[in-house]
C-alpha positions as CSV (number, residue, x, y, z in Angstrom):
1,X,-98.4,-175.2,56.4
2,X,-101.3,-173.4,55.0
3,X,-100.7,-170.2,53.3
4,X,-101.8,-167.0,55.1
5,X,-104.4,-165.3,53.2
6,X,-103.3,-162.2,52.6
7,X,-100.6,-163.9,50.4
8,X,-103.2,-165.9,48.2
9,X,-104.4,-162.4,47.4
10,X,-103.5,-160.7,44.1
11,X,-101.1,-158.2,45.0
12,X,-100.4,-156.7,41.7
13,X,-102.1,-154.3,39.6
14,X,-105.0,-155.9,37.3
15,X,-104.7,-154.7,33.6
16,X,-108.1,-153.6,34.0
17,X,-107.0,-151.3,36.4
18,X,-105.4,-147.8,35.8
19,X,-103.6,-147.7,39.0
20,X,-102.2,-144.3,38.2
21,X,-105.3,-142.7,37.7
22,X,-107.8,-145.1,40.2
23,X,-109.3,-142.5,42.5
24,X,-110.6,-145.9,44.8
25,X,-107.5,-147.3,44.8
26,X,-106.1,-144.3,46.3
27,X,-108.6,-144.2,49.0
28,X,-108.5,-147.9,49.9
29,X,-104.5,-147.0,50.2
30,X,-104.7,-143.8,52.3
31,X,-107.7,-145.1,54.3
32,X,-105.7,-147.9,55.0
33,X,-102.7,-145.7,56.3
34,X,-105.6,-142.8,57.9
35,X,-106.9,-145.7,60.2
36,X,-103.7,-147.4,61.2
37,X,-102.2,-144.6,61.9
38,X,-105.0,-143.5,64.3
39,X,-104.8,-146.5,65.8
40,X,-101.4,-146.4,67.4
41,X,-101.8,-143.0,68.0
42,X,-105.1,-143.8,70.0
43,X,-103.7,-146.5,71.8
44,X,-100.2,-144.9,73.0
45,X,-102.0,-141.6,74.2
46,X,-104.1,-143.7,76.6
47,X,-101.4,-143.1,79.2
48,X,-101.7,-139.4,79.0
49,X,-105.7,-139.0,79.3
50,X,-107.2,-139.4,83.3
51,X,-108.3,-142.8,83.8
52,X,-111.9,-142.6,83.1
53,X,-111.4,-142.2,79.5
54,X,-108.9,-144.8,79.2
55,X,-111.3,-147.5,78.3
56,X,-112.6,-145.3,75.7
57,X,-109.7,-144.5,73.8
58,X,-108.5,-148.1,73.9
59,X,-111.7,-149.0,72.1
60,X,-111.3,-146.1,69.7
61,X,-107.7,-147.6,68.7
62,X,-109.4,-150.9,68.4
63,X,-111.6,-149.6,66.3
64,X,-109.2,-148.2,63.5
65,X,-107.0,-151.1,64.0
66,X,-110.0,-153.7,63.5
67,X,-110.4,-151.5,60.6
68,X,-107.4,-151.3,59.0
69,X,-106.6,-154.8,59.1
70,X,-109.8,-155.0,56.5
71,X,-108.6,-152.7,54.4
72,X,-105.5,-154.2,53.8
73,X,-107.2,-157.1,52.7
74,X,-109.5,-155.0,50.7
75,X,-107.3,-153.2,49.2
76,X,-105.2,-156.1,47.6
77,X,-108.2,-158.1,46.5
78,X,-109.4,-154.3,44.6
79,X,-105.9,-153.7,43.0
80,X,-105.9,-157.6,41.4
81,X,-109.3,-158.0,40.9
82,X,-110.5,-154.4,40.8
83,X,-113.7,-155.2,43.2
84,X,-114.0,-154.9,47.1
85,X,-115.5,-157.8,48.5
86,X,-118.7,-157.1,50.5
87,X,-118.2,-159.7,52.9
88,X,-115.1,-158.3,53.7
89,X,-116.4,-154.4,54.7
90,X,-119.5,-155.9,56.1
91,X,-117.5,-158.3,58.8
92,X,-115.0,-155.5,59.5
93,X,-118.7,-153.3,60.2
94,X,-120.2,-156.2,62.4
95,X,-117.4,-155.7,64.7
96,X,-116.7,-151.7,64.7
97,X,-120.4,-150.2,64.4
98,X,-121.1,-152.2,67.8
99,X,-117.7,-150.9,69.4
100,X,-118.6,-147.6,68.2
101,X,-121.7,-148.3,70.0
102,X,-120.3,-149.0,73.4
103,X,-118.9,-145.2,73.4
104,X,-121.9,-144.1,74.1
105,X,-122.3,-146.2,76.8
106,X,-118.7,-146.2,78.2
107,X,-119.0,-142.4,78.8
108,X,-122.2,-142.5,81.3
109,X,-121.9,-145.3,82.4
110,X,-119.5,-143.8,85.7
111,X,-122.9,-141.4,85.9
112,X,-125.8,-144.1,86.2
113,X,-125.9,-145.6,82.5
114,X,-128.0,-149.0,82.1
115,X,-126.7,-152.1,80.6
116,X,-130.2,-152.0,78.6
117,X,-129.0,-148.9,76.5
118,X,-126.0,-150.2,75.5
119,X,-127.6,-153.7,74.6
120,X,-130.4,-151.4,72.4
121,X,-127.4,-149.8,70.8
122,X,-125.5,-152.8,69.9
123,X,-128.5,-154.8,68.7
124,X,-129.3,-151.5,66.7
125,X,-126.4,-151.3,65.1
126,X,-126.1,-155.4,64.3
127,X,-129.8,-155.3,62.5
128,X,-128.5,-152.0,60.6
129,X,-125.3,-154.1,59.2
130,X,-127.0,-157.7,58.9
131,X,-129.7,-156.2,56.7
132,X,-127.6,-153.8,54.9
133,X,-125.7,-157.0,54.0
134,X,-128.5,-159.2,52.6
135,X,-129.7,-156.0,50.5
136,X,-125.9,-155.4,48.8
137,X,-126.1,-159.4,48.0
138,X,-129.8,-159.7,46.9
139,X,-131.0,-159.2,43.7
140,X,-131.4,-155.2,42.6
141,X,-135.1,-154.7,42.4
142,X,-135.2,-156.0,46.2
143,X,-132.2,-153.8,47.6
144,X,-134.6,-151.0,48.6
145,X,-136.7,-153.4,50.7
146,X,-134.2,-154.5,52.6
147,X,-132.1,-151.0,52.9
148,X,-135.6,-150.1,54.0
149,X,-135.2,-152.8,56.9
150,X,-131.7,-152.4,57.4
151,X,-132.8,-148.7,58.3
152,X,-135.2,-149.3,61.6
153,X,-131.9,-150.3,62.8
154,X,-130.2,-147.0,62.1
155,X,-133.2,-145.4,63.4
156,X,-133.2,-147.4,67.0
157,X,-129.7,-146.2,67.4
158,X,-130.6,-142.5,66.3
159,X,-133.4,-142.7,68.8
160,X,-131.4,-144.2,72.1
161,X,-128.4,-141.6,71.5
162,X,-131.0,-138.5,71.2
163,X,-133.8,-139.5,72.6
164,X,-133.4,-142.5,74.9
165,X,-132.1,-142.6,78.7
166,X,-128.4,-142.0,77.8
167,X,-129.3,-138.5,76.6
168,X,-131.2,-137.7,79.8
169,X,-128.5,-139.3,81.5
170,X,-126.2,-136.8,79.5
171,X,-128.5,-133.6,80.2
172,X,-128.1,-134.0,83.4
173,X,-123.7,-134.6,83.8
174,X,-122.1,-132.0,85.4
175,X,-119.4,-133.3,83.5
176,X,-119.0,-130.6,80.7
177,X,-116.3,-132.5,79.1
178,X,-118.1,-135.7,78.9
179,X,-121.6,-133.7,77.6
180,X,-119.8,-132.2,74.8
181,X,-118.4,-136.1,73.8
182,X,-121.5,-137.4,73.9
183,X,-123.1,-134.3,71.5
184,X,-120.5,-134.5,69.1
185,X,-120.9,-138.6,68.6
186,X,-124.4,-138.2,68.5
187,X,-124.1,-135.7,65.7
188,X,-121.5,-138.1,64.3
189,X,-124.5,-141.0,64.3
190,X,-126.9,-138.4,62.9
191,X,-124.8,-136.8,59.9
192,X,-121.3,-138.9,59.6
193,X,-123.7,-142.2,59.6
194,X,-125.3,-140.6,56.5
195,X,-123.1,-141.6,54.4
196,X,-123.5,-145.0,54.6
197,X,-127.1,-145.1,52.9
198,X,-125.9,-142.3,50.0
199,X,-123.5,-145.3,49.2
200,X,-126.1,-148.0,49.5
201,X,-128.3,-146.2,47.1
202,X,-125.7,-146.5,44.5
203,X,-127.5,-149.9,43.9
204,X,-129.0,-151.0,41.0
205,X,-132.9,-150.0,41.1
206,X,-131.7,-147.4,43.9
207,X,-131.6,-143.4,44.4
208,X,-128.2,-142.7,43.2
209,X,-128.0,-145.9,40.4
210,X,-127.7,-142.4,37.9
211,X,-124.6,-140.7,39.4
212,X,-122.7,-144.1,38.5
213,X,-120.5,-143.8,41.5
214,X,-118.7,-146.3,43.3
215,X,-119.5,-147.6,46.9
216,X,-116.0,-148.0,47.4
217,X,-115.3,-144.3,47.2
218,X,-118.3,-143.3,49.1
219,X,-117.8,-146.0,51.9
220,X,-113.9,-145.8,52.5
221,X,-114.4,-141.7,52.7
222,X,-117.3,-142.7,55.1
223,X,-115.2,-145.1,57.1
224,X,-112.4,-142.6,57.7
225,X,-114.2,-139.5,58.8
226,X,-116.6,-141.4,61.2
227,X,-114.0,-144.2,62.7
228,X,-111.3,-141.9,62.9
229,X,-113.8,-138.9,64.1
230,X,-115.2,-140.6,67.0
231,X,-111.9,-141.5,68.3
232,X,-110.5,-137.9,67.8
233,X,-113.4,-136.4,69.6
234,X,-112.9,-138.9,72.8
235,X,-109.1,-138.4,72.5
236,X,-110.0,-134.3,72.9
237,X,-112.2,-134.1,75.3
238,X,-110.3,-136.1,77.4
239,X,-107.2,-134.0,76.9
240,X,-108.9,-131.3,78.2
241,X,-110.3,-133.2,81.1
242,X,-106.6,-133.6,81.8
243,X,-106.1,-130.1,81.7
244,X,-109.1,-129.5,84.1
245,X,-107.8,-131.7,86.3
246,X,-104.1,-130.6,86.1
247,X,-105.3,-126.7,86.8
248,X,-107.4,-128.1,89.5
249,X,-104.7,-129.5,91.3
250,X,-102.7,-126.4,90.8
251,X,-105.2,-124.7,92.1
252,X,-105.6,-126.7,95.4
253,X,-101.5,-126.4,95.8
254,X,-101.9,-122.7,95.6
255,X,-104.8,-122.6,98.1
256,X,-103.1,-125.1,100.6
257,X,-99.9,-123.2,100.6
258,X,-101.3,-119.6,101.2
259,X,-103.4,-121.2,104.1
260,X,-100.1,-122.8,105.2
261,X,-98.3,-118.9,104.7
262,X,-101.5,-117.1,107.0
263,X,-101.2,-119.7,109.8
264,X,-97.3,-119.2,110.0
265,X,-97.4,-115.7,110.3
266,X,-100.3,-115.6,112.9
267,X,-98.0,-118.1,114.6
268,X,-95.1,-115.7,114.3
């Protein structure tokens, strides 16, 4: 039986590494924890949130779990070897940036949203992280040109989310709930997304090359405040939808049983 690969990994501290001392080691670990833990969180609080944002939480828990699954492998190949494999981060990204994505989509789509958004989105977000991939594995002095494509992919999603017929679609909602959501993930995609290239331009030949910093650091600290902020965001809003709806009902009770109390006293 083959072995699973996780196991082939090394699992113990390079002597290379200080593993005391390793600021990225400790981020890989407590990312690692940050995401699964917002995971099951996301996933076992869909019961409590009205239906409409069910499907959106359960793809917020995806999304931290898909996550976290990489970062355990991430994290033992960094702590043997003392480098994060790009392939790695870059497959986990092929799946989550599209997921994260869909939000957009699965919040207007009960209020008129097209399929063509959400395919604009996702094939956005797939240029952004194919291209961003061949730049990290080309040779330095052509990193910028292909960060430079990678980019217009960024910049398609920046455009659909603020621009495009989601965001009239979201200026119009009555839903206030659902409007804030859709601001605050848009501001997510237009500072939290940020990140990303600051860590790219660590390259050699790049913006950043000076500061000597490590992607790791700057992409696992990216990784947790976006993948665990967009879920956090849905997972509020929707609370308060359930208090909306909860008053609402309370509210209708109330108004039923004084009509109820007026007709029996006429009658009596």
């Amino acid at each position: 039986m083959p072995t699973p690969l996780l196991l082939t990994l090394p699992l113990t501290v390079g002597p290379h590494l200080p593993a005391t001392t390793d600021l990225v080691s400790y981020t890989f670990f407590y990312s690692t924890f940050a995401m699964l833990g917002a995971a099951v969180f996301f996933i076992l609080e869909r019961r409590n949130v009205p239906r409409r944002w069910r499907v959106n939480l359960t793809v917020a828990g995806l999304i931290c779990l898909i996550a976290a699954t990489s970062y355990l492998y991430m994290q033992a190949f960094y702590l043997g070897e003392g480098v994060s494999l790009t392939r790695f981060r870059y497959t986990e990204w092929l799946f989550t940036v599209p997921l994260m994505c869909t939000q957009f989509y699965l919040l207007l789509r009960p209020a008129g949203a097209k399929s063509g958004s959400l395919l604009r989105l996702t094939g956005g977000g797939l240029w952004m992280i194919g291209f961003g991939f061949f730049g990290e594995n080309t040779t330095p002095n052509q990193a910028i040109l292909w960060g430079s494509v990678s980019t217009l992919g960024y910049l398609l999603v920046l455009f659909e989310v603020w621009f495009g017929p989601l965001a009239k679609i979201a200026d119009r909602s009555t839903d206030r709930n659902v409007v804030r959501a859709y601001r605050a993930l848009a501001y997510f995609i237009l500072v939290g997304w940020a990140i990303y290239p600051m860590g790219y331009m660590t390259l050699p030949f790049n913006v950043f090359e000076a500061l000597h910093l490590d992607r790791n650091l700057v992409y696992n600290f990216g990784d947790v405040i976006n993948k665990v902020g967009f879920g956090l965001v849905v997972y509020v809003m929707a609370r308060k939808a359930a208090t909306r709806k909860r008053a609402l009902r309370r509210a209708r009770r109330a108004e039923r049983a004084e009509i109820t109390t007026e007709a029996n006293s006429v009658i009596a």
